[in-house]
N, C-alpha and C positions, 0 to 999 in steps of 0.2 A: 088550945094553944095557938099563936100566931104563929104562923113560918117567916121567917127573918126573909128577908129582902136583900141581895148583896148586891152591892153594883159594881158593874165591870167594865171596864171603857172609862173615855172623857166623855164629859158631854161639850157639846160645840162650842159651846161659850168659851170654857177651857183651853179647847182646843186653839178659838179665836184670836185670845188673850195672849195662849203662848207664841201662836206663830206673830200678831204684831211685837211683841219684844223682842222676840230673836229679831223681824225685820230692824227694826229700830238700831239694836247692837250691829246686825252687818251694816247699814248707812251710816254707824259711827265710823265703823272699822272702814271702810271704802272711804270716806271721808280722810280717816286719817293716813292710810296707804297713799292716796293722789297725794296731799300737801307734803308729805314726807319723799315723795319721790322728785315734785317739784323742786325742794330745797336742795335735794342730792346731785339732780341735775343742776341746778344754779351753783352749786358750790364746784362742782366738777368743771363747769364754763369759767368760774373765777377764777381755779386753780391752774387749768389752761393759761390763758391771758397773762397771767401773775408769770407764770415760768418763760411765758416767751417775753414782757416787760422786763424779767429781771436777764436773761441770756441778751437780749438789745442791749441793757445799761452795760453789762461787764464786757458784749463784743464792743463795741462802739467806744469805750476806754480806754479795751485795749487797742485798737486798730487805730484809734484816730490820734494817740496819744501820741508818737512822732510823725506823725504827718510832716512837711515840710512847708508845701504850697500847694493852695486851695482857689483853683481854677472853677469859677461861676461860666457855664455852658448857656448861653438864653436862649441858642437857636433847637434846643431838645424840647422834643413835643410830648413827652412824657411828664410822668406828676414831676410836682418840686424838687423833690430828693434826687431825681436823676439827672440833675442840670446841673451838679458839682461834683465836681473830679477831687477826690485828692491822690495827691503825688508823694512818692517815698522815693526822695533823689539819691541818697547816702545812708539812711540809716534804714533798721531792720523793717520790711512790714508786716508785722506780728501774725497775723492772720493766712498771710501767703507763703509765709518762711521764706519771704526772698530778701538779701541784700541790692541796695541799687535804685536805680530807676523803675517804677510801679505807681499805675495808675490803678485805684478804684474806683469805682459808680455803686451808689445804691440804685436800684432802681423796682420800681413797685406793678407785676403786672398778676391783673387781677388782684386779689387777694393776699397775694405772698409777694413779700419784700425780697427782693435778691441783690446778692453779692455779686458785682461781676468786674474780674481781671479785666482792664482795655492798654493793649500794648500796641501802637501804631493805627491806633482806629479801629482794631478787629477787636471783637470781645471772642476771649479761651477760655475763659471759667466761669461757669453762671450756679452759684451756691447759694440755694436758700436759706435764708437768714427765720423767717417767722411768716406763718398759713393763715393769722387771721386779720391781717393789714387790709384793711379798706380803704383808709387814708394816709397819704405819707408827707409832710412836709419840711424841709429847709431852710434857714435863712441865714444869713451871716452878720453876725452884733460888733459891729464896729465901736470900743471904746478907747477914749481919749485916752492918753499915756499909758494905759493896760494893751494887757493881750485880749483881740479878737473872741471873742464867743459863738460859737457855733450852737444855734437851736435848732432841734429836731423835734418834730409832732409828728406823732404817731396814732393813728386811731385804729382801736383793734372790735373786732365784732366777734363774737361767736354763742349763735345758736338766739336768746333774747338780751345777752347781755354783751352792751357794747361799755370802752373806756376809750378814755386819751390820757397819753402821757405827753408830758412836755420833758425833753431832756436835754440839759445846755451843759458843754464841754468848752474847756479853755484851750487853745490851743498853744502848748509848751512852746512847739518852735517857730512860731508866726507872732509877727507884732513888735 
């Protein structure tokens, strides 16, 4: 009679086979953790961005929507945005809860855009407006028998994902 043979173990080939598979599987899996993380972050940068784009659209509506008069400053050596004043002579300025005469300035340092009270030449309140402003500009749209248009650009950065908004306001009590 023959005595049976039993075998016990992998042999190495087995053994080969299985550890390149499983590699194979963890370089999918690694593979798909990075781009999934990637996208997580990039949406998290957009969702940023997007929340301070839409708080500028609805501060900037409210705040500039009774302005009175819109004083251009050219001796400010600051970006564009901060070289115009606007004045609240009579009506509310939504933003500072004050009645009366009230000047504002945007003005953009570093990265953050700020709000700042100037009463008499002194600035008393400097309010950040939005952290990922890298570019801020101004300009004033003069049109024939309409009201004035105020454009603002705004360029926002954060982390690899930058945008620009352009956003143009009519102004009710000018014109």
């Amino acid at each position: 009679m023959k005595a049976k043979v039993q075998k016990s173990g992998f042999t190495l080939i087995e053994l080969l086979v299985t550890l390149a598979v499983v590699g194979v599987f963890l370089v999918i899996l690694v593979q798909i953790i990075v781009v999934e993380n990637r996208i997580s972050s990039g949406i998290a940068e957009r969702i940023c961005i997007e929340d301070e784009e839409r708080y500028l659209s609805e501060f900037f509506f409210e705040t500039l929507y009774s302005v009175e008069r819109v004083e251009v400053r050219s001796e400010e050596a600051r970006m564009l945005i901060s070289a115009i004043d606007f004045t609240y002579e009579e009506n509310n300025c939504p933003i500072l809860g004050i009645t009366g005469w009230k000047t504002i300035r945007f003005v953009q340092e570093g990265s953050q855009l700020q709000l700042w009270d100037v009463t008499d030449g002194y600035v008393h309140v400097k309010k950040p407006l939005a952290n990922h402003v890298v570019d801020a500009q101004c300009s004033w749209i003069e049109r024939e028998g309409q009201k004035p248009l105020l454009h603002l650009f705004l360029f926002f950065e954060e982390g690899r994902l930058k945008k620009s908004y352009d956003f143009y306001f009519a102004m009710r009590n000018l014109g």
